[in-house]
C-alpha positions as CSV (number, residue, x, y, z in Angstrom):
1,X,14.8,9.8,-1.8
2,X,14.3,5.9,-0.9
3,X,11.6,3.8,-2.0
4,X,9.3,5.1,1.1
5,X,9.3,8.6,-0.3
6,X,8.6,7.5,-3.8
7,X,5.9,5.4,-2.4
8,X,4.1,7.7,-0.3
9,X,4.1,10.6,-3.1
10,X,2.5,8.3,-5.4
11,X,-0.3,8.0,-3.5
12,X,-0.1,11.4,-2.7
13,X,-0.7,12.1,-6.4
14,X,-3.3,9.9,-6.8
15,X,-4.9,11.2,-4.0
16,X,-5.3,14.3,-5.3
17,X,-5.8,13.5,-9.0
18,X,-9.1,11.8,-7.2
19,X,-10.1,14.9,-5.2
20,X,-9.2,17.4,-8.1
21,X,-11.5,15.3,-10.6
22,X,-13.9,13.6,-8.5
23,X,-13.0,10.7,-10.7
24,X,-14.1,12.0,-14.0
25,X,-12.1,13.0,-17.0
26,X,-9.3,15.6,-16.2
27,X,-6.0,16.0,-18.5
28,X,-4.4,17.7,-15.0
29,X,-5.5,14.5,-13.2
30,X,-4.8,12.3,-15.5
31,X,-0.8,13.8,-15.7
32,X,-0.8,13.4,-12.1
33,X,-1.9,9.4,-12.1
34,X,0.9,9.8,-14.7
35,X,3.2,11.2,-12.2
36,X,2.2,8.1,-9.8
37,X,2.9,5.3,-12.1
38,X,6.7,6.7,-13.0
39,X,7.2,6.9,-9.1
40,X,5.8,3.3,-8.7
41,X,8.4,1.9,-11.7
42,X,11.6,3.9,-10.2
43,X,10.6,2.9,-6.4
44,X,11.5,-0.7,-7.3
45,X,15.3,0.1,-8.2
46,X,15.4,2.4,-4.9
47,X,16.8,1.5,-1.7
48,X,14.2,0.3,0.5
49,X,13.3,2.6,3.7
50,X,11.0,4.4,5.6
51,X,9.6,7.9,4.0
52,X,11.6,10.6,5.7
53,X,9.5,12.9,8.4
54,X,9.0,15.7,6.2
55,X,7.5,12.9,3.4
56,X,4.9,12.0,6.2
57,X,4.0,15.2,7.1
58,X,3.8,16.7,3.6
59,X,1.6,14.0,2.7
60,X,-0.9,13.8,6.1
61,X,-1.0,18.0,5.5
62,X,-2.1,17.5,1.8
63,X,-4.3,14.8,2.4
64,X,-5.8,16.4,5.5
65,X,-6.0,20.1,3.3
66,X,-7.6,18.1,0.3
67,X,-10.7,17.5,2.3
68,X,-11.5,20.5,1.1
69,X,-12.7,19.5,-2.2
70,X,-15.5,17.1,-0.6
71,X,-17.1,20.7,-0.6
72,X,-18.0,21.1,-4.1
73,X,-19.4,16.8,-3.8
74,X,-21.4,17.2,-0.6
75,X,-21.9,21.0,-0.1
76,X,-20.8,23.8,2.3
77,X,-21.2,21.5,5.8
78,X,-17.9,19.7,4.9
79,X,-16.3,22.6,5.3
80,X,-16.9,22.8,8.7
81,X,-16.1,19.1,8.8
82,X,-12.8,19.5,6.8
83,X,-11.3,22.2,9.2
84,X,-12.2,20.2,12.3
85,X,-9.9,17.4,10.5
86,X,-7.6,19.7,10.0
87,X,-7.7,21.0,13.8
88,X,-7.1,17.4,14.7
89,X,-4.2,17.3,12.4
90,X,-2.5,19.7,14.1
91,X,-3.9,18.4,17.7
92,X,-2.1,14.8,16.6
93,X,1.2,16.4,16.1
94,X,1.6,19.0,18.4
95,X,0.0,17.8,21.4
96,X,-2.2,14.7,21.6
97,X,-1.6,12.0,19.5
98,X,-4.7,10.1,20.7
99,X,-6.6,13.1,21.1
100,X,-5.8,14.1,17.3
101,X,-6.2,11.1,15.7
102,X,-9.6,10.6,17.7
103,X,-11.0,14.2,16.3
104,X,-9.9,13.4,12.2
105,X,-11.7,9.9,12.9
106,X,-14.9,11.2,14.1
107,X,-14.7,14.2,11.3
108,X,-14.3,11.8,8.6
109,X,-16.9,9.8,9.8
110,X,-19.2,13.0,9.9
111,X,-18.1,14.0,6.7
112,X,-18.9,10.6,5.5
113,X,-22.5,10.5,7.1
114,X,-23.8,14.3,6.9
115,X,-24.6,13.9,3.3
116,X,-27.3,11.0,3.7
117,X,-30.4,10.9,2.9
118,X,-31.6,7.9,5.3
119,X,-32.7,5.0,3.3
120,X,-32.1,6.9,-0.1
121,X,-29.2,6.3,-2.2
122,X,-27.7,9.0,-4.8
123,X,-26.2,6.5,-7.0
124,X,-27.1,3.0,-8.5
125,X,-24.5,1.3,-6.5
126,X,-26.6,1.8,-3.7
127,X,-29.8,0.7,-4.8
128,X,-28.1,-2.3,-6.5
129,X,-26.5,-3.6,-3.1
130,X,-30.3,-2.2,-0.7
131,X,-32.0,-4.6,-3.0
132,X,-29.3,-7.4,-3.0
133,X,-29.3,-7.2,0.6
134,X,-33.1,-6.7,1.1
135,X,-33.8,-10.0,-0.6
136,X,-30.6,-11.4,0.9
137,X,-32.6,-11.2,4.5
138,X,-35.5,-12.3,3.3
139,X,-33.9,-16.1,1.8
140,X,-33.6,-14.8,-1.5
141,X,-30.5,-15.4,-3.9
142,X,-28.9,-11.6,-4.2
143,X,-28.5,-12.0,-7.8
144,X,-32.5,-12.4,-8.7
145,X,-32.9,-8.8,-7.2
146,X,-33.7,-6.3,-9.7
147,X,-33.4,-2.5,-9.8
148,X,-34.5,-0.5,-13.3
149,X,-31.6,1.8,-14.1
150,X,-29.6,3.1,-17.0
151,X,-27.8,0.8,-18.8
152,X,-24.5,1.4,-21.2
153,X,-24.6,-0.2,-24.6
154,X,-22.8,1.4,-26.7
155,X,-20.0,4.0,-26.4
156,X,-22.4,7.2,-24.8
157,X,-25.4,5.4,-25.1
158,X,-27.8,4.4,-22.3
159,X,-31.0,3.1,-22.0
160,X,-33.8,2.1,-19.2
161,X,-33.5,-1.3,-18.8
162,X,-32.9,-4.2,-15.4
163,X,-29.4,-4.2,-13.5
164,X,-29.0,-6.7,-11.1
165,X,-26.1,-6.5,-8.0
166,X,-22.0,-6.3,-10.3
167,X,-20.5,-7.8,-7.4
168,X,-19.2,-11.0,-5.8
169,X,-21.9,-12.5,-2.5
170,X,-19.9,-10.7,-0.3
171,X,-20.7,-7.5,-0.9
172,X,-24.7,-8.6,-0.3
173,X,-23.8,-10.2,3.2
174,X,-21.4,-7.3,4.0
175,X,-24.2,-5.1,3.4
176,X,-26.8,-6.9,5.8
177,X,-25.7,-4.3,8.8
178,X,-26.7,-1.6,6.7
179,X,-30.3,-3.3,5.5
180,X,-31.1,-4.4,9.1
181,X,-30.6,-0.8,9.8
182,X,-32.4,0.9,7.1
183,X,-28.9,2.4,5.1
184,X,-26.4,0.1,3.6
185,X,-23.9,2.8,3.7
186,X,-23.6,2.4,7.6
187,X,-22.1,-1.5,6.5
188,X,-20.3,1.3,3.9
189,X,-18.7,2.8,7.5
190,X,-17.8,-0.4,8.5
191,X,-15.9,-1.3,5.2
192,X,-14.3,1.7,5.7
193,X,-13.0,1.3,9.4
194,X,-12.0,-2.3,8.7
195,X,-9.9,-1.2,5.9
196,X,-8.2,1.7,7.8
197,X,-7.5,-1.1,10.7
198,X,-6.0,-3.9,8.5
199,X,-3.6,-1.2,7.5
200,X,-2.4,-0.9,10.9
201,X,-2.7,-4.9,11.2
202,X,0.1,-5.3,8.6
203,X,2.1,-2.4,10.0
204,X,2.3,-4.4,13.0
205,X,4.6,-7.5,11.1
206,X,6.6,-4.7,9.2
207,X,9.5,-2.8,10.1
208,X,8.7,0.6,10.0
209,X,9.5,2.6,13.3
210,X,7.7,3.7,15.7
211,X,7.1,7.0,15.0
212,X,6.7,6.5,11.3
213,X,3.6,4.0,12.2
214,X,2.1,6.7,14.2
215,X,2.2,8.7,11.1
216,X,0.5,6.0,8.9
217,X,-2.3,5.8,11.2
218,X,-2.6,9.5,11.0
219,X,-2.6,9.4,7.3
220,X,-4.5,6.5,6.6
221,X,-7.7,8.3,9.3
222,X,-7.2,11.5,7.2
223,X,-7.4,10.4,3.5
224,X,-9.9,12.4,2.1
225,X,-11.2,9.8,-0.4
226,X,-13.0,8.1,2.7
227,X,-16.5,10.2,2.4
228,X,-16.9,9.6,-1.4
229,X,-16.0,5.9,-0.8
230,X,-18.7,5.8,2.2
231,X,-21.9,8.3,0.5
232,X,-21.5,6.1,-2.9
233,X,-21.6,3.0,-1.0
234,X,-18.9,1.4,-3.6
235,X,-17.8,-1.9,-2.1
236,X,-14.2,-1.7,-2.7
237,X,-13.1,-0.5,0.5
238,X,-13.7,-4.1,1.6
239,X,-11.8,-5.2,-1.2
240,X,-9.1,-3.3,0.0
241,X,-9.9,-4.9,3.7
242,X,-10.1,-8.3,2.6
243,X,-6.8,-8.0,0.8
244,X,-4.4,-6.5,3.2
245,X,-6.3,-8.8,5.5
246,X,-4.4,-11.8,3.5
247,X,-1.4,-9.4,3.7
248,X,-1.6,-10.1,7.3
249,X,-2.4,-13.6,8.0
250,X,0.1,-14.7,5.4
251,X,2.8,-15.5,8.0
252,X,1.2,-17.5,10.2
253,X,-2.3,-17.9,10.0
254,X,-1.9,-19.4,6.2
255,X,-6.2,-21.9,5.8
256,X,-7.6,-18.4,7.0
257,X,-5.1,-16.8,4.6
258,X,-7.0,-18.8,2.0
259,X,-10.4,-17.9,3.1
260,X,-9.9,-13.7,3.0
261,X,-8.0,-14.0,-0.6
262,X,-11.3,-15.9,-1.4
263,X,-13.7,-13.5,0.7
264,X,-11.8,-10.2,-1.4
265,X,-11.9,-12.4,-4.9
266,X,-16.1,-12.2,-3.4
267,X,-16.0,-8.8,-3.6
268,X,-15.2,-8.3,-7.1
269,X,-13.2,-10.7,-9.4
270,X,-11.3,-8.4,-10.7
271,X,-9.0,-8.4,-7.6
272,X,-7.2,-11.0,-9.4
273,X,-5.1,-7.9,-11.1
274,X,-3.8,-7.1,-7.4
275,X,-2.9,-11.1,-6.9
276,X,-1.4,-11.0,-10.0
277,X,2.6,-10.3,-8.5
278,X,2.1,-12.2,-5.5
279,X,1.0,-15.3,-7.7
280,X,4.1,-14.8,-10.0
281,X,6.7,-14.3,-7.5
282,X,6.1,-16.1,-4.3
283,X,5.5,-20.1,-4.4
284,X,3.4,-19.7,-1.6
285,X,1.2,-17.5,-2.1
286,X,0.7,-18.9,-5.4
287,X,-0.7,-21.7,-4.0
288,X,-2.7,-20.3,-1.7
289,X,-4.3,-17.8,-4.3
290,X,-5.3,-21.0,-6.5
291,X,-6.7,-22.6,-3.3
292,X,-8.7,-19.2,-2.4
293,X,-9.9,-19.3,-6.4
294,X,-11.3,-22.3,-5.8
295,X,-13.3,-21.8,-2.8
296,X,-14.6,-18.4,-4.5
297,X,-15.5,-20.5,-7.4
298,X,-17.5,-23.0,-5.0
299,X,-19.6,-20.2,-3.3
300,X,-20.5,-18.4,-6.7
301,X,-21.9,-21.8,-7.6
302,X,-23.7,-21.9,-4.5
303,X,-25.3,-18.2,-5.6
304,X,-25.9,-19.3,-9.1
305,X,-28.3,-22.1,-7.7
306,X,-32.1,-20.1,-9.1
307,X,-30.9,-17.9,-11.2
308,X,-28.1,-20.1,-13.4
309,X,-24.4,-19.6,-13.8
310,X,-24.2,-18.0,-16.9
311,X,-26.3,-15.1,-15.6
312,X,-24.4,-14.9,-12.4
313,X,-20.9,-14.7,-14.3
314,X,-22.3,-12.5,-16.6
315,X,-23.4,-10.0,-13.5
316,X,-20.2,-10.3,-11.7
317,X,-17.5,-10.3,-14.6
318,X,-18.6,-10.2,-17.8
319,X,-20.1,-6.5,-17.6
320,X,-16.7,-5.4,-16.2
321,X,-14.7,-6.6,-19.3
322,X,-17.6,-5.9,-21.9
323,X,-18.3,-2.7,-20.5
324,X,-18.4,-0.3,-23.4
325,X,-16.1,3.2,-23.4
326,X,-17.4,6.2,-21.9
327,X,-15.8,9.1,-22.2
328,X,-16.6,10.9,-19.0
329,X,-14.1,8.3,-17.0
330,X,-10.7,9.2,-15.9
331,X,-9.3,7.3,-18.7
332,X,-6.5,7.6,-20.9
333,X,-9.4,6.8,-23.5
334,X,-11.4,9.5,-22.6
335,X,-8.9,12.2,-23.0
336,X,-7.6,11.1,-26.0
337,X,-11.5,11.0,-27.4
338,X,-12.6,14.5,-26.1
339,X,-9.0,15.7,-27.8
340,X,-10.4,15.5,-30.9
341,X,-8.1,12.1,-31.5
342,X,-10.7,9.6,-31.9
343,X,-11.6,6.1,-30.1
344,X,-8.7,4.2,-28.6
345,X,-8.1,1.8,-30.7
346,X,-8.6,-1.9,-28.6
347,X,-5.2,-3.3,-28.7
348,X,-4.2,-0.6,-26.6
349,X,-5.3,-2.0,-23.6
350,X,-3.5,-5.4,-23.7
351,X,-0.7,-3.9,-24.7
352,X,-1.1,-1.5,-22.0
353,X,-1.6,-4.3,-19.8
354,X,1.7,-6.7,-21.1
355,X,3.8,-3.6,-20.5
356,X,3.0,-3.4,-17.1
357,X,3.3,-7.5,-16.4
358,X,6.8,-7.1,-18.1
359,X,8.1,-4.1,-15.4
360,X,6.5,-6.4,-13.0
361,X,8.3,-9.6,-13.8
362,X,11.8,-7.1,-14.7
363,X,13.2,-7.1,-10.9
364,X,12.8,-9.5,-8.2
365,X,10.5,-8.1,-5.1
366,X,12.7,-7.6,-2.0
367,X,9.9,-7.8,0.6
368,X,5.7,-7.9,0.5
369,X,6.2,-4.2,-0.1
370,X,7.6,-4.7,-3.5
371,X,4.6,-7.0,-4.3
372,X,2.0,-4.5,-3.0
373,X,3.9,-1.5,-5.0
374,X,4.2,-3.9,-8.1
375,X,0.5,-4.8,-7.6
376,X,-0.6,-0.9,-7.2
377,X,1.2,0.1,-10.7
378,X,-0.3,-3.0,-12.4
379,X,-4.0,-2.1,-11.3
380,X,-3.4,1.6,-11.9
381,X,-2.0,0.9,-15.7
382,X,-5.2,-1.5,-16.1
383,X,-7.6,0.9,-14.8
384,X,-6.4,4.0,-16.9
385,X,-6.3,2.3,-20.3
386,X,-9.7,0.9,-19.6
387,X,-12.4,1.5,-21.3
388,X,-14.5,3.0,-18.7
389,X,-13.1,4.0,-15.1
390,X,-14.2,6.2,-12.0
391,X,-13.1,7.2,-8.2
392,X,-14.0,3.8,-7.0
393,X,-11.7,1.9,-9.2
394,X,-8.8,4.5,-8.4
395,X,-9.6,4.5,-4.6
396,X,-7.9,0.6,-4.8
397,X,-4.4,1.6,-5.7
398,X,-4.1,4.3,-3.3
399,X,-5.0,1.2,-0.4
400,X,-2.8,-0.7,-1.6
401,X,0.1,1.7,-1.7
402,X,-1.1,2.2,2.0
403,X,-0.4,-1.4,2.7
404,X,2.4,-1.2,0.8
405,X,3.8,1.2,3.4
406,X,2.6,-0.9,6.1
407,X,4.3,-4.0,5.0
408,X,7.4,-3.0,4.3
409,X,10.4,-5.2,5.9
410,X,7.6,-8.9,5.5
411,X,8.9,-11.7,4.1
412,X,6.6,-13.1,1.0
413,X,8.4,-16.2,1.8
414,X,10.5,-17.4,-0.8
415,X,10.7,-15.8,-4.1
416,X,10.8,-17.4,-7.7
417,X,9.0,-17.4,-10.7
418,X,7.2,-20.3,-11.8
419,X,9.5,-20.7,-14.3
420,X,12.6,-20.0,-12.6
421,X,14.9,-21.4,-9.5
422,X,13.7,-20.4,-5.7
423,X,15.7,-18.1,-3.7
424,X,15.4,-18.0,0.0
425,X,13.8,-14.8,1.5
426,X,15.6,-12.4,2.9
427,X,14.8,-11.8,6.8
428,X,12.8,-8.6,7.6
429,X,15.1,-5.9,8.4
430,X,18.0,-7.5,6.8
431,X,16.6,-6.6,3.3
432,X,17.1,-2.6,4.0
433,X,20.7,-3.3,5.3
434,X,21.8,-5.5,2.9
435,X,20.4,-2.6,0.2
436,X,21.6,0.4,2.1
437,X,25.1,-1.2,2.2
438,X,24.9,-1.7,-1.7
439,X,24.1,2.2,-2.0
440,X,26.9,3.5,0.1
């Protein structure tokens, strides 16, 4: 098995850990997340290569039969919609390819859609980014819109108090399509497309073959976690856009480079975790991350002007870090609480956390592929030993494990850690070689 396999059943397993738990607690989802991360740490000492045909098609026919479980979410219509996809599964690789992948777009988009309620959101992300939007298009700053909803503040505590929008400016001016409409979720849609086509973007300055591209278009149109993303209107699907989107313009394309890190640092802050290996190892994107920082940092002053920085930083990254636990996350937290084991205690989490940065830092990345892989496992560790976590947060590291496939074979340019001496990087192509001949 080479590090394609290991990659592609990782997020496999988190796949379906999402679709088995909906992204609530689940000790069988939480072993498969489990399963992920030990496949993410032994892909780095594996010989770098494609997944093998029968990886892709084990994972497209799991993904594609895991649609299934949007029935118990949305009800009994996305069955029809999940064995259409299913038919077009079978279309893409037995037939027509175009024709196939065609029919698993448009039921994925139906599955996506069906469930709505026009102009009525089912969960507070949607109301939060309606009314950011709404006063958006009327000249108003995003952040002085005001929903009334349940607030956490203390472990399995709420009460009824004002939220305001938990996300960068982005997200509000993303979400103007949608307003002008009457349903931000059809700006949700877009997220969604755009994410699914910067995958195929970076697959376009990798080295993977052919046919195996074929097949990651295939599985990227199928994944299952698409119509939760979409009906919940949770904005990181254009995280995930906005940061393969740097993936891609890396290369040659580097002041617009600068301007998507900052536009996916927009959409929540906390995409520094997934810039975290790509700062560390590669001298130029570290300097292009800092310049993107700072531009972020400029436009969230821009926002703050009305309603005050400390109320804006507050909204957009405080409440993410002071969040307290709930244990009805898929959390390692959560488990160990409803186990009868008692609260986590808090130096879990950094600890957690260091681990991960060390396994990181333990083996120099042999292509961009590496840095997306180290980037997945480092989010994913940071996500489960949080104190509160859901599909949404989960739904990131499965992207970036898709764009991990994609970009295998880029150059990140030359590799060293701040600390350390510069190596020159390897060209693309010549990396798997020069591995494969070490192995044999």
């Amino acid at each position: 098995m080479g590090a394609g396999d290991a990659t592609l059943l990782a997020m496999l397993a988190i796949v379906l850990a999402l679709m088995l738990s909906a992204g609530s607690r689940n000790p069988a989802a939480l072993l498969l997340l489990g399963i992920a991360a030990a496949l993410l740490v032994a892909t780095r000492s594996m010989v770098p290569s494609e997944p093998s045909q029968a990886t892709w098609l084990a994972g497209i026919g799991c993904c594609a039969l895991a649609f299934f479980f949007n029935v118990d979410l949305f009800g009994g219509l996305e069955v029809v919609f999940a064995a259409v996809l299913v038919a077009g599964v079978v279309i893409a690789l037995r037939w027509r390819f175009r024709i196939g992948v065609a029919v698993v777009a448009v039921s994925s988009i139906a599955a996506s859609a069906a469930p709505w309620h026009w102009g009525v959101g089912l969960f507070d992300v949607y109301n939060l980014e309606a009314a950011a939007a709404a006063r958006l298009l009327h000249g108003g700053n995003p952040y002085s819109a005001t929903i009334i909803d349940r607030v956490p503040i203390s472990p399995g505590v709420d009460v009824i108090g004002p939220e305001h929008l938990p996300y960068g400016p982005v997200v509000a001016v993303a979400s103007l399509p949608g307003s002008l409409l009457g349903d931000v979720r059809v700006a949700s849609v877009l997220w969604a497309i755009a994410a699914a086509a910067v995958v195929l973007l970076v697959a376009r300055h990798g080295t993977l073959e052919t046919a195996s591209k074929r097949m990651l278009l295939l599985l990227t149109v199928a994944s299952p976690l698409i119509p939760s993303m979409v009906v919940t209107a949770w904005p990181e699907t254009l995280m995930v856009a906005t940061f393969g989107l740097s993936i891609a313009l890396h290369r040659r394309h580097p002041v617009w480079m600068v301007f998507a890190i900052a536009a996916c640092l927009l959409v929540k802050p906390t995409a520094l975790v997934l810039f975290f290996p790509f700062f560390v190892w590669s001298p130029s994107w570290r300097l292009r991350i800092a310049a993107g920082s700072l531009v972020a940092l400029g436009v969230m002053l821009v926002f703050s002007i009305g309603v005050g920085v400390p109320a804006v930083v507050f909204d957009t990254l405080i409440r993410h870090i002071w969040e307290p636990p709930r244990y009805d996350g898929l959390t390692v937290g959560a488990t160990v609480f409803v186990m009868g084991w008692g609260p986590m205690p808090a130096w879990i989490f950094p600890t957690a956390v260091a681990a991960a940065c060390l396994v990181i830092l333990r083996r120099r990345p042999r292509d961009t592929s590496d840095l997306c892989v180290a980037a997945a496992f480092l989010f994913l560790v940071s996500t489960a030993f949080a104190s509160y976590a859901r599909f949404n947060f989960y739904y990131v590291v499965a992207g970036t494990l898709l764009l991990a496939l994609a970009s295998l074979g880029i150059s990140p340019g030359r590799v060293s850690l701040p600390f350390g001496r510069a190596s020159p990087a390897r060209e693309p192509g010549a990396m798997c070689a020069s591995e494969a001949a070490v192995a044999t």
